[in-house]
C-alpha positions as CSV (number, residue, x, y, z in Angstrom):
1,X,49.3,-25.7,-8.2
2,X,46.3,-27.6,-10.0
3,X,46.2,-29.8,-6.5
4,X,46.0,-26.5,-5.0
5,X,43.3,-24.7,-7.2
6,X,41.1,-28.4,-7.4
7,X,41.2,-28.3,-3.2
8,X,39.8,-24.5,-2.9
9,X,36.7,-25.4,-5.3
10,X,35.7,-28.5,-3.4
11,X,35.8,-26.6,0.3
12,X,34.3,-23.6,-0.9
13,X,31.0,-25.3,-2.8
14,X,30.8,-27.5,0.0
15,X,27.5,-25.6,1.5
16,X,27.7,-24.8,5.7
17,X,27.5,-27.4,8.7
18,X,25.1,-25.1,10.4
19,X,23.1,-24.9,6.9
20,X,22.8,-28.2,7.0
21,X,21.0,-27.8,10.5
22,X,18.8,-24.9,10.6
23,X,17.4,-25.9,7.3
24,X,15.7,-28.8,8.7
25,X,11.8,-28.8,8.2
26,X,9.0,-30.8,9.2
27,X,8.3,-33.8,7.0
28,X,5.5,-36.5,6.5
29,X,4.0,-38.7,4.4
30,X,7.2,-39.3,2.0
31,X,10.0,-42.0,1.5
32,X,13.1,-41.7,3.0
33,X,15.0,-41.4,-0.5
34,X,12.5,-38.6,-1.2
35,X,13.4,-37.0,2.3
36,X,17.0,-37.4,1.5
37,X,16.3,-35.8,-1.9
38,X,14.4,-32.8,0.2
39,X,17.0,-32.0,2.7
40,X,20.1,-31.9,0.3
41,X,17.8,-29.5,-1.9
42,X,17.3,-27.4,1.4
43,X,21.1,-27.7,2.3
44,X,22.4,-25.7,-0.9
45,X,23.3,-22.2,-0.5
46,X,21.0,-19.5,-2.7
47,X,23.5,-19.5,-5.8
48,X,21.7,-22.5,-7.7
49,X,22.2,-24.2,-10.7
50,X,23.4,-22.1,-14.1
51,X,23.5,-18.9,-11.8
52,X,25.9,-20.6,-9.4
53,X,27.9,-22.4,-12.3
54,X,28.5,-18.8,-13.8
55,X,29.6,-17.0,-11.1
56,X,32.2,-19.6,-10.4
57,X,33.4,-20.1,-13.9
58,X,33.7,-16.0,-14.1
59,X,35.0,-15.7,-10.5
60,X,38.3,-18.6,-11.8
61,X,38.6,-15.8,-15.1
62,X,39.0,-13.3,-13.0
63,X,41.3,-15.0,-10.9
64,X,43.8,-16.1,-13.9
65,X,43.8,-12.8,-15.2
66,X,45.7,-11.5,-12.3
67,X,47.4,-14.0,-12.3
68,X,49.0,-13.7,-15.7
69,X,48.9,-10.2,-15.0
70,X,50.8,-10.5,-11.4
71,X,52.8,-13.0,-12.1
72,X,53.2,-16.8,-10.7
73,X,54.6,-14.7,-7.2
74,X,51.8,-13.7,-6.0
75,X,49.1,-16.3,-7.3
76,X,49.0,-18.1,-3.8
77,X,48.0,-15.0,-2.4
78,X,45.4,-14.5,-4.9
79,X,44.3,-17.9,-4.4
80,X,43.8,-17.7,-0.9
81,X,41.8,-14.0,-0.7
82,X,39.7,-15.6,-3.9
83,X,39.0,-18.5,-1.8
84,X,37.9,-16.6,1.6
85,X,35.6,-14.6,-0.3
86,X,33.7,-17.5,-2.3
87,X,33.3,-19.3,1.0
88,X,32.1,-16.2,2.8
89,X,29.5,-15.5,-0.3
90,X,28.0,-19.2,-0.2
91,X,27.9,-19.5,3.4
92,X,26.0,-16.2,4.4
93,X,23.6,-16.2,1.3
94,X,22.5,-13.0,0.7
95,X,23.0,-11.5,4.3
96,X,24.2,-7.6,4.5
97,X,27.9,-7.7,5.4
98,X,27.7,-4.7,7.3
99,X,24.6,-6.9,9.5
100,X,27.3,-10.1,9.9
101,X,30.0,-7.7,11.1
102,X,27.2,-6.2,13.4
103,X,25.9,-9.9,14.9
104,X,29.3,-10.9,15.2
105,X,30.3,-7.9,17.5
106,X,27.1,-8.6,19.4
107,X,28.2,-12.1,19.8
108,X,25.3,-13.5,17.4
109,X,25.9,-16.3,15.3
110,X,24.3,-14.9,11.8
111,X,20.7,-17.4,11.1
112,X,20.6,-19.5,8.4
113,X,18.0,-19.7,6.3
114,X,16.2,-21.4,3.2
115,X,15.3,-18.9,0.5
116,X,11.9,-20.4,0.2
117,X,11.1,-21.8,4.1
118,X,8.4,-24.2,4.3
119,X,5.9,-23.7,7.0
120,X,3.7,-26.8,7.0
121,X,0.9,-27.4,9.7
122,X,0.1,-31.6,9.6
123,X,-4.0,-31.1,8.9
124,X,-5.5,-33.9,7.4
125,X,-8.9,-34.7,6.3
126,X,-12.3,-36.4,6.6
127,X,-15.4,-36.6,4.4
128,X,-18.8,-37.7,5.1
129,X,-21.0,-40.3,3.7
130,X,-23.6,-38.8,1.3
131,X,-26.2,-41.2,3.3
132,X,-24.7,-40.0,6.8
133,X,-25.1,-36.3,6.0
134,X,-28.8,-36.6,5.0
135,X,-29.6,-38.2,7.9
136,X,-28.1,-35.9,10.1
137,X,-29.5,-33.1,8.4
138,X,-33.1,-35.0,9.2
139,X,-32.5,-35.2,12.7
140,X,-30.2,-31.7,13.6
141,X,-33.7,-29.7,11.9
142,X,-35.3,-31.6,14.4
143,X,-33.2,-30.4,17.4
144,X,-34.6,-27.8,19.8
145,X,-32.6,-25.2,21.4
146,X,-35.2,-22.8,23.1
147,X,-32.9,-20.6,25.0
148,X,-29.7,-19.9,23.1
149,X,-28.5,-17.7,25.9
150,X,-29.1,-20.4,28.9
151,X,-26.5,-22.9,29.6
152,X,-28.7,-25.4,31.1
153,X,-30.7,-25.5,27.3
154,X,-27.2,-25.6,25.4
155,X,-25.8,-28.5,28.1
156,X,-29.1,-30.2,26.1
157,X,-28.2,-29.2,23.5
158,X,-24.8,-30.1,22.3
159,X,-25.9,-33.6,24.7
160,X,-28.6,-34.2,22.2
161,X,-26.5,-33.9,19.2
162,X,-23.9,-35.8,20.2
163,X,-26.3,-38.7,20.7
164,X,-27.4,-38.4,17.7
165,X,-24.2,-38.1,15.9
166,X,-22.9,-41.0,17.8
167,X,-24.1,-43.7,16.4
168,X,-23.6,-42.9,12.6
169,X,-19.6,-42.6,13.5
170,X,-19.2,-45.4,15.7
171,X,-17.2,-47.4,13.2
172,X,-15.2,-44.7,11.7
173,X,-12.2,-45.3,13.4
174,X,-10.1,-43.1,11.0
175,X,-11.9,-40.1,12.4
176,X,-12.2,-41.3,15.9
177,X,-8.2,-41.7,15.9
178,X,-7.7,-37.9,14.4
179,X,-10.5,-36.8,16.8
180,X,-8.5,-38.3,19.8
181,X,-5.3,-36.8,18.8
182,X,-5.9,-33.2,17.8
183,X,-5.7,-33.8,22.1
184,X,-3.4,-35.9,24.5
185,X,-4.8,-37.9,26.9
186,X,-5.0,-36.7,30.3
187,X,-1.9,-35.9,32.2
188,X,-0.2,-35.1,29.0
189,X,1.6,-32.0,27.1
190,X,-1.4,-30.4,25.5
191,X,0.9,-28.9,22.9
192,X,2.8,-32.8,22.3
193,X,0.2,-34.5,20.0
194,X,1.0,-35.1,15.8
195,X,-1.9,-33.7,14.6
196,X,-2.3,-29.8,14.2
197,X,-6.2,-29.7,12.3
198,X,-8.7,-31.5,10.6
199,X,-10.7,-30.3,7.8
200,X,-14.2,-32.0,7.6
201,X,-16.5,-32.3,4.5
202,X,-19.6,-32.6,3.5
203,X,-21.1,-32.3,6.3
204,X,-24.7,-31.7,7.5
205,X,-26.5,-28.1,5.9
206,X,-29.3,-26.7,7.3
207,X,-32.1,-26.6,4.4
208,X,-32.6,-22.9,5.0
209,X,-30.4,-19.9,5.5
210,X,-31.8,-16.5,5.6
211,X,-29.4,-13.5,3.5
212,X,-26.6,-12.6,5.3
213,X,-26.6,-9.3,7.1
214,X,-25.3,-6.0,6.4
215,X,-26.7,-3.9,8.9
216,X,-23.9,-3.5,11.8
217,X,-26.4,-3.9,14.9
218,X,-27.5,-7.7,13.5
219,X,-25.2,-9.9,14.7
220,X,-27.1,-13.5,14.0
221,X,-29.0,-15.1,11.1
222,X,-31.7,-16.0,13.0
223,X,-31.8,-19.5,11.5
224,X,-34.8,-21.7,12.2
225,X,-32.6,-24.6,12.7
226,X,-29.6,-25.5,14.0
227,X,-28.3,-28.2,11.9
228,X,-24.8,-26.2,11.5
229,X,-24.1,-25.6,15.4
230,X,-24.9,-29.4,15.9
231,X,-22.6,-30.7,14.2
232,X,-19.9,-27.6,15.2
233,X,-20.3,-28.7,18.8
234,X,-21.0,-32.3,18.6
235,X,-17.6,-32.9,16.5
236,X,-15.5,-30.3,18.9
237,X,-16.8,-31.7,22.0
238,X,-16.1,-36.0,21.0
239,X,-12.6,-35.1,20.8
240,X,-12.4,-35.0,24.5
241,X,-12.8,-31.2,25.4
242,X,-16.1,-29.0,26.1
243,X,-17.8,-26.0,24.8
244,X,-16.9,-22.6,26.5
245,X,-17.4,-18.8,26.3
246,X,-16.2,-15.9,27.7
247,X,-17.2,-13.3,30.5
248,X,-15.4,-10.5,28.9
249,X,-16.4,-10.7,25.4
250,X,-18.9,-8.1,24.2
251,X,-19.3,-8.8,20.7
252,X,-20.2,-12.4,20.1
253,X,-23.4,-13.5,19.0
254,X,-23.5,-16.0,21.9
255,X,-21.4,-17.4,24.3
256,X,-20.8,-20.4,22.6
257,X,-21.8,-19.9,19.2
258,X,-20.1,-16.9,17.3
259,X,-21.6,-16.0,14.0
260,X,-19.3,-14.1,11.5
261,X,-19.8,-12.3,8.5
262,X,-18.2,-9.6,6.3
263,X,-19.7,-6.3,7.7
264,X,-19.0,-2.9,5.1
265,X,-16.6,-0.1,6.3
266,X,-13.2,0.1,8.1
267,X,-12.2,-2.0,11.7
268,X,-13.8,-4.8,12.6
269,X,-13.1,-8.1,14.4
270,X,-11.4,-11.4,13.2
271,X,-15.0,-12.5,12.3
272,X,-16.8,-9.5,10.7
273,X,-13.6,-7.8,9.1
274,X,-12.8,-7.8,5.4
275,X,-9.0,-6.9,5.7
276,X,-6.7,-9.2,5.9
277,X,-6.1,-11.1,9.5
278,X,-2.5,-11.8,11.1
279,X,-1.5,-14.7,12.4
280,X,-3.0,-14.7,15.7
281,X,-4.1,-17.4,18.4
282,X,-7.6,-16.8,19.7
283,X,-8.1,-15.4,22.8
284,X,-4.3,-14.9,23.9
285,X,-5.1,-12.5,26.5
286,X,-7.3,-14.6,29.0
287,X,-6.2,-16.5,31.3
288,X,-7.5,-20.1,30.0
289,X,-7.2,-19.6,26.5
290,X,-8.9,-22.4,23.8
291,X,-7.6,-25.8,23.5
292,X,-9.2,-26.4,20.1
293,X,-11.1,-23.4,17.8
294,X,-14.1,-24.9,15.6
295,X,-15.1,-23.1,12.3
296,X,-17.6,-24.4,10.2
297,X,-19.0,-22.2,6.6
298,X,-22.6,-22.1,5.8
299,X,-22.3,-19.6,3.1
300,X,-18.8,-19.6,0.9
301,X,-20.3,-16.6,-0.7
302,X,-18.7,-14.9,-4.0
303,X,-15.0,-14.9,-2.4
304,X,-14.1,-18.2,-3.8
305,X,-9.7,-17.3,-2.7
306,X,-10.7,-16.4,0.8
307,X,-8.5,-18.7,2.7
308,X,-8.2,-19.4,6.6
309,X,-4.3,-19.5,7.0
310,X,-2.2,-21.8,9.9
311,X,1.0,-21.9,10.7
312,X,2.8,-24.8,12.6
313,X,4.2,-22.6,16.0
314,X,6.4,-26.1,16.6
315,X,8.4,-25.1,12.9
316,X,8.3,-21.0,13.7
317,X,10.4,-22.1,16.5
318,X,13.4,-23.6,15.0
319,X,13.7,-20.3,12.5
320,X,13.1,-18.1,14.8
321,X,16.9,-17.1,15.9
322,X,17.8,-19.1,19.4
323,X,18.5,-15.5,21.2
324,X,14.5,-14.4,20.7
325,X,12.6,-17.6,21.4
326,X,14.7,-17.2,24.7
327,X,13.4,-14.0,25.3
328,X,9.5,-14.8,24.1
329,X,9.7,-17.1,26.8
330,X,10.6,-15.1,29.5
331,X,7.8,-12.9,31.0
332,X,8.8,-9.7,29.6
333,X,5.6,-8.7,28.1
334,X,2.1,-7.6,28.4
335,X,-1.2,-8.8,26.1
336,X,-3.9,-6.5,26.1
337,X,-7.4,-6.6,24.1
338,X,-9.5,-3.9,22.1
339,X,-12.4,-2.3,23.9
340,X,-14.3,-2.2,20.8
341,X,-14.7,-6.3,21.4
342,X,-13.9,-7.4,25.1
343,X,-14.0,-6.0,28.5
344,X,-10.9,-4.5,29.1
345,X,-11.5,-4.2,33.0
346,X,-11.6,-7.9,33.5
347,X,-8.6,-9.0,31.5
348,X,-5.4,-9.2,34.0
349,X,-2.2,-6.5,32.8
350,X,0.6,-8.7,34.4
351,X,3.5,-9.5,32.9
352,X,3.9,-13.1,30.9
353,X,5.9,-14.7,28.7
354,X,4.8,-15.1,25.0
355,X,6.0,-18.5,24.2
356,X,4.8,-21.3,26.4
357,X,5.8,-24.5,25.3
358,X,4.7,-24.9,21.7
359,X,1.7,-22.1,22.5
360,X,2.4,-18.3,21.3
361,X,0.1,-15.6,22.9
362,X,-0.1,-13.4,19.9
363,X,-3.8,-11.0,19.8
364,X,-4.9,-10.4,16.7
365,X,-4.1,-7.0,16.6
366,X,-0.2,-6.9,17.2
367,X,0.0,-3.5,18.8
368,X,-1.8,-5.0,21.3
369,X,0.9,-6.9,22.2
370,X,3.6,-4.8,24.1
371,X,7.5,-5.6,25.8
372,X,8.1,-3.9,28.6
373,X,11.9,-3.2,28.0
374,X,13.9,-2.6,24.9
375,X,15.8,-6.0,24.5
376,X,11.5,-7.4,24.4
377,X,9.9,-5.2,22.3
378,X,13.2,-5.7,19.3
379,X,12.0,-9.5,19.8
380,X,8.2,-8.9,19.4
381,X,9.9,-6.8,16.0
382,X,11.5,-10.2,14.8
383,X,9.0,-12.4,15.5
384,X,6.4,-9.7,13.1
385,X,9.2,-9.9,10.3
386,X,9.8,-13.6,10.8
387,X,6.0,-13.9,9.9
388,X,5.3,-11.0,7.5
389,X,7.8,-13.3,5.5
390,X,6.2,-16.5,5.7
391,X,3.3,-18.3,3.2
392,X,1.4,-20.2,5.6
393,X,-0.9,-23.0,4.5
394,X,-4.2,-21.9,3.4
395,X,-7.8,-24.2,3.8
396,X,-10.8,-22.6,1.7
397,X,-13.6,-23.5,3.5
398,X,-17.0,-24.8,1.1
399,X,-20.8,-24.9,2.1
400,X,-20.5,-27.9,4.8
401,X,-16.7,-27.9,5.2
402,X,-15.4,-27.2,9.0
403,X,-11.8,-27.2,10.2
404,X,-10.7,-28.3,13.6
405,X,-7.8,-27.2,15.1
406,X,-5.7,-27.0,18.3
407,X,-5.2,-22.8,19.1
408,X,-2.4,-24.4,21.1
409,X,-0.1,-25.6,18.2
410,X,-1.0,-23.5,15.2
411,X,-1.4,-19.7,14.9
412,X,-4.5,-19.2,12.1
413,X,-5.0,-16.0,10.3
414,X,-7.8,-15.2,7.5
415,X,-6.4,-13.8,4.0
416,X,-8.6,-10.5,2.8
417,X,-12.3,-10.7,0.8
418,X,-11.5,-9.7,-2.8
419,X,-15.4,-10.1,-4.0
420,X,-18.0,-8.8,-1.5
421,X,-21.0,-7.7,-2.8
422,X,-22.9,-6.5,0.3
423,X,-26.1,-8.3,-1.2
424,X,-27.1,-10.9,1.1
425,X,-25.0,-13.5,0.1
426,X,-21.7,-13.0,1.3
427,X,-19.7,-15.8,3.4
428,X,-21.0,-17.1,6.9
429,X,-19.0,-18.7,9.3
430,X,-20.0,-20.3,12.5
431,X,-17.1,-20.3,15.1
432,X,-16.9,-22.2,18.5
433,X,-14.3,-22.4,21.5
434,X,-13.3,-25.6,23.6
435,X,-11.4,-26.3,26.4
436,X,-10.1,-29.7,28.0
437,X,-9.7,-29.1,31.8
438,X,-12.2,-26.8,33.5
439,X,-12.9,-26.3,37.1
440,X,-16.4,-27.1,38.8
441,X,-17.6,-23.6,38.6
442,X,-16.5,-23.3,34.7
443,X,-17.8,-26.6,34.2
444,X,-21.0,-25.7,35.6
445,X,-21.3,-22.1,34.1
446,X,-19.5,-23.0,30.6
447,X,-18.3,-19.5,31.1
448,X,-14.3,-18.4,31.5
């Protein structure tokens, strides 16, 4: 009997097989004893330490009562039903009953989650000499960009500043190496390199910056230098890709140079509005969408918890239930764009998959993304819940701090302003686009 009674406890605390799997996250940068450590953490069902301990130790008084009151006849029967039902409560967690019955008549294994999922992008960082930033800032001021709108003067310009930068990170090899893999080399997976984003510091300011605007027709500072797009371009372009724009935009306040700032009132884009962003990927509706996204702050501003948000699309995959990352990849859905910012005319309304590779096509505004058939749109449903649920890592960006990352492996969302004060000196951003491979006609125009 004891043999008995011993034999259901160990089975039933032993925590699922396919726990054990899905539970699995992305790790770096620790031992493997601490790994170990991680993963068994992960492994354990939701009932955790004095919780779990009482529910057994009630759950065995429970049992013995009917046992006594029963009699010895029927305690194998009650031993067995008490012993189903633990090992059904620790290996679904805290899933609905009536939802396992449901998946299981739908031939859907139920999903196995952590109770608190980690989400981690793999950004690392680089800071600047104090004696390398004020010599850059010397020699940006000095730059000349006399048509911001020409592509021939930008070609110059984003040359001339990467000539200049050149020689004052020539032997920094550390961020050389994170430069060249935020891309692969050529031939390669653009979606297969270890690094997801850089965050850069203390980096070049330009010594003037005129208030920020709160008129809605102003879209640019009007800086009298440049020092700031330099260094945006000149750091985007050395890690092996080029500066674009695009045809169909409306908004920007260039081509290649996007300025953004907090404008008053409802609406807005991903750079002027004050709600809080989704995770998105930049331009998901064109055809060539960015290889890498640039973003560098000129102004924090008063909103000292705004946060630019990135989550790892490589880890959202292996949560993401097997059934709908099979249907994102199929091309069962259309990505449209607001008129208010881009030229709806010119953006193509075929069919496409969502998930390509490692790359998710999700627009910024999600109704904007739309299935075509039932099965799609209860997938585009999930994959909305699956990151309404998540905490994603968050990077406050400083006067003269930049992040770099690849739009390919990391959908990036912005959390809301909590502290505008609509006075002149609210956050500015400067935001950039870059693409590896380009034909000769985009190569020449810059333009997509």
């Amino acid at each position: 009997m004891y043999t008995e009674m011993l034999s259901m406890f160990y089975f039933t605390y032993l925590p699922p097989r396919s726990n054990r799997i899905s539970n699995i996250v992305k790790m770096k940068d620790i031992t493997p004893r601490q790994r170990i450590k991680k993963n068994y953490n992960n492994w354990k069902p939701d009932l955790k330490g004095s919780r779990r301990r009482w529910n057994l130790v009630t759950s065995a008084y429970i049992v013995i009562f009917w046992i006594l009151a029963l009699g010895k006849a029927k305690m194998r029967y009650i031993l067995g039903a008490y012993s189903v039902l633990l090992t059904l409560s620790l290996h679904f967690g805290s899933q609905n009953v009536s939802q396992i019955i449901s998946d299981f008549h739908r031939n859907k294994v139920p999903e196995h989650r952590s109770s608190e999922p980690q989400f981690l992008a793999n950004i690392v960082s680089w800071s600047m000499s104090d004696s390398t930033k004020h010599a850059l800032e010397h020699n940006f001021a000095m730059l000349q960009w006399d048509d911001k709108e020409n592509v021939s003067h930008t070609k110059k310009f984003i040359q001339d500043a990467k000539d200049i930068l050149l020689p004052y990170i020539a032997n920094e090899e550390h961020l050389q190496w994170i430069l060249s893999n935020l891309m692969t080399e050529d031939g390669g997976d653009i979606t297969s390199t270890s690094i997801d984003a850089i965050v850069l510091k203390n980096l070049p300011v330009d010594p003037y910056i005129p208030p920020t605007p709160i008129d809605e027709s102003i879209r640019t500072l009007n800086k009298p230098t440049y020092v700031a797009e330099a260094i945006l371009l000149a750091l985007g372009e050395l890690a092996g890709t080029l500066t674009v724009g695009y045809n169909s935009e409306t908004q920007y306040s260039n081509p290649w140079i996007h300025e953004g700032f907090p404008r008053p009132g409802p609406g807005g884009s991903a750079l002027t509005g004050t709600v809080e962003i989704p995770p998105h990927q930049d331009m998901s509706y064109q055809g060539v969408i960015p290889d890498l996204l640039g973003l560098i702050c000129i102004r924090e501003g008063n909103d000292l918890d705004v946060q630019t948000t990135m989550i790892s699309i490589e880890t959202l995959i292996r949560i993401l239930p097997e059934y709908v990352v099979s249907i994102l990849r199929q091309k069962r859905f259309k990505i449209t764009a607001s008129a208010q910012w881009a030229d709806t005319k010119t953006i193509s309304t075929k069919t496409r998959a969502i998930l390509d590779g490692e790359s998710l096509h999700l627009p910024v505004h999600w109704e904007n993304m739309i299935g075509v058939d039932t099965e799609a749109s209860e997938a585009i449903k999930t994959l909305q819940q699956v990151l309404n649920d998540l905490k994603p890592l968050g990077v406050h960006l400083k006067n003269g701090e930049m992040v770099l990352f690849n739009n390919q492996k990391v959908v990036h969302g912005r959390t809301p302003y909590q502290n505008l004060k609509y006075d002149g000196s609210d956050r500015v951003v400067v935001r950039s686009y870059f693409v590896k491979h380009l034909t000769e006609s985009e190569l020449e125009s810059r333009m997509l």
